[in-house]
DSSP file (Angstrom, degrees, kcal/mol; ACC not computed):
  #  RESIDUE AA STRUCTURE BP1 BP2  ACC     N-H-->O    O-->H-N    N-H-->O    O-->H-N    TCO  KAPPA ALPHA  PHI   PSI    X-CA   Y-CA   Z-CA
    1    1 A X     >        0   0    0      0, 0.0     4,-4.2     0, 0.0     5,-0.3   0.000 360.0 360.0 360.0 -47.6   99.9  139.4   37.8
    2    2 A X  H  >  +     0   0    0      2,-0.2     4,-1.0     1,-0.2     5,-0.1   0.800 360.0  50.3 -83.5   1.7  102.3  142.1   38.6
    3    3 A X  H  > S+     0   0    0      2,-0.2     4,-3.3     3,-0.1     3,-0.2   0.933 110.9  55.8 -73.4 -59.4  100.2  144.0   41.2
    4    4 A X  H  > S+     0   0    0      1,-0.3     4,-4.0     2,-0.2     5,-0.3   0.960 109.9  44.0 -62.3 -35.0   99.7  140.5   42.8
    5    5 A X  H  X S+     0   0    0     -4,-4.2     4,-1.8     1,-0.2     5,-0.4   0.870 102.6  60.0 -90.8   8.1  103.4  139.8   43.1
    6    6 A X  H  X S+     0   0    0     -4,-1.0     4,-2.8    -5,-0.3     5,-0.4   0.923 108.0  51.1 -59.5 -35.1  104.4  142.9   44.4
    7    7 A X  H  X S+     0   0    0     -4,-3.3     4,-3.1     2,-0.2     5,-0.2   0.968 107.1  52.9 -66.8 -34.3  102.0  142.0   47.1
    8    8 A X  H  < S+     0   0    0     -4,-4.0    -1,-0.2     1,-0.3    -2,-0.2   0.752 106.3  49.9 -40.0 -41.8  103.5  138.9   47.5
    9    9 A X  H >X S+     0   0    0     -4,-1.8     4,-2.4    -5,-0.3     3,-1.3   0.823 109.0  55.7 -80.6 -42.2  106.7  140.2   47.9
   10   10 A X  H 3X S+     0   0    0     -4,-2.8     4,-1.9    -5,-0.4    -2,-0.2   0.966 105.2  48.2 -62.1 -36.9  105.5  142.6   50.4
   11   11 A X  H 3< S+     0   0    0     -4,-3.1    -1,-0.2    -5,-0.4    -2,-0.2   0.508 113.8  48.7-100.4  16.7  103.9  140.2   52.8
   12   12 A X  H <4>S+     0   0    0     -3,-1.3     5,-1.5    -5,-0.2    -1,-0.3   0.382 106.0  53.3-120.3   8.2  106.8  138.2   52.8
   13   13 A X  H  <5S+     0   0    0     -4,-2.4    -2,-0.2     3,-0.1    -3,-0.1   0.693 113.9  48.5 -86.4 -10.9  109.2  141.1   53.4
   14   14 A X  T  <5S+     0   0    0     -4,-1.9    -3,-0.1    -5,-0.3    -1,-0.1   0.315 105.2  55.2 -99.4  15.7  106.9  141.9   56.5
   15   15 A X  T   5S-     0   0    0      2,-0.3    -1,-0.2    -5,-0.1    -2,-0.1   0.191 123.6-106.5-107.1   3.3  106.9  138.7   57.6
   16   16 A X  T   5S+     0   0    0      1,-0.3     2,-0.3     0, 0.0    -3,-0.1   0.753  79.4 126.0  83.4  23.2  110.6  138.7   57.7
   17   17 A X      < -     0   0    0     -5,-1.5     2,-0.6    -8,-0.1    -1,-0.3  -0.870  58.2-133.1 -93.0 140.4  111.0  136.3   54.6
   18   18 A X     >  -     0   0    0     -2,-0.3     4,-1.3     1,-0.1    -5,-0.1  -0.789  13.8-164.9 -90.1 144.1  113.2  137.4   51.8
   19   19 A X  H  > S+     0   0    0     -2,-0.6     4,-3.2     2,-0.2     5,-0.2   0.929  89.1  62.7 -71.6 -42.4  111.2  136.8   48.4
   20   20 A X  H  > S+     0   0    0      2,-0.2     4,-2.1     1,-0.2    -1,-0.2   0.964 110.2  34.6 -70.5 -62.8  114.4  137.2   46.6
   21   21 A X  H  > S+     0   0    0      2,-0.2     4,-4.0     1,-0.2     5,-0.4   0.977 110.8  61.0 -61.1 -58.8  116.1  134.2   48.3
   22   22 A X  H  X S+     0   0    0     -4,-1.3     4,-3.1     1,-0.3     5,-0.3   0.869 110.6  43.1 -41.7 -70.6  113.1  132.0   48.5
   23   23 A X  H  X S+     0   0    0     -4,-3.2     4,-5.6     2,-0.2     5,-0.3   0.934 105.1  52.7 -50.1 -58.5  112.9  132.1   44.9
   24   24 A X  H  < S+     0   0    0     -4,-2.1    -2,-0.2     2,-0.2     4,-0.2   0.859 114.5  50.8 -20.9 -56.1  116.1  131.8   43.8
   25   25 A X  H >X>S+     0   0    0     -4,-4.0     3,-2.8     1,-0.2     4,-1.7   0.984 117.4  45.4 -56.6 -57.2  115.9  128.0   46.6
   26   26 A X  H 3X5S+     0   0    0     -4,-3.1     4,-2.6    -5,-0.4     3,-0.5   0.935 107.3  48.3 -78.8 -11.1  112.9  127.2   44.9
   27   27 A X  H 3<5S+     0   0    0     -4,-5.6    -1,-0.3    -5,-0.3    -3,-0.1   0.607 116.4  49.4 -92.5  23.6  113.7  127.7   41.1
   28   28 A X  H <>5S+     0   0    0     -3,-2.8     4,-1.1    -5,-0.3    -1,-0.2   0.557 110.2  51.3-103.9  -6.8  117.1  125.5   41.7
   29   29 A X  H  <5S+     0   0    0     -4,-1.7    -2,-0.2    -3,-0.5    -3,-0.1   0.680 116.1  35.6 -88.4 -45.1  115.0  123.2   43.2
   30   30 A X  T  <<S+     0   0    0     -4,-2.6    -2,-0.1    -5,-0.5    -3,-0.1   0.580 115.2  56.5 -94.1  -4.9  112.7  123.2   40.1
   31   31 A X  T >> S+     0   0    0     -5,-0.2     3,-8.6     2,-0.1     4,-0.6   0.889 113.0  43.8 -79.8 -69.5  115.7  123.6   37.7
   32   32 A X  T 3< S+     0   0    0     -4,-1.1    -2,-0.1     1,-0.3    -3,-0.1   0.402 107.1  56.9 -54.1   5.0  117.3  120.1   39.4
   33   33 A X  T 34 S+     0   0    0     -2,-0.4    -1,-0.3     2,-0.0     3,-0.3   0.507 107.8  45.6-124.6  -4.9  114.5  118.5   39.5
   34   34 A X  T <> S+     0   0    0     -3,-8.6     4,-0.6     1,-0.2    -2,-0.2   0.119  87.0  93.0-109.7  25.8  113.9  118.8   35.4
   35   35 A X  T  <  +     0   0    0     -4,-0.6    -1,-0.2     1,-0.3    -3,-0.1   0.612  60.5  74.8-109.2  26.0  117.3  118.0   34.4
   36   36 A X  T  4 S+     0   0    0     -3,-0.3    -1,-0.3     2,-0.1    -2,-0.1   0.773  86.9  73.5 -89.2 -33.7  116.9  114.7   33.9
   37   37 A X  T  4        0   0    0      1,-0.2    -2,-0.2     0, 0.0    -1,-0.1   0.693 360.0 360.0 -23.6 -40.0  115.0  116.0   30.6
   38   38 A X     <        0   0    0     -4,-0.6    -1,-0.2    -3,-0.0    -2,-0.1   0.510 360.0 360.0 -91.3 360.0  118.2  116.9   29.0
C-alpha cells in the first residue's frame, strides 16, 4: 500500500496536481458529508 501511494503521489505531482491538497479537499469533503452521524 505504501509503495502504491508514493506512486500515486508521483504521477500526480508530474501531472501538475498537488496530492497534498487534493486530499486534504477530498477528506473535508468526506468528513462533511458524515457529520450528520454525530
Amino acid at each position: 500500500l505504501g509503495r502504491a501511494l508514493f506512486w500515486i503521489v508521483a504521477l500526480c505531482r508530474s501531472a501538475g496536481i498537488d496530492p497534498e491538497g487534493a486530499l486534504r479537499r477530498e477528506l473535508g469533503r468526506f468528513r462533511s458529508s458524515f457529520d450528520f452521524s454525530t
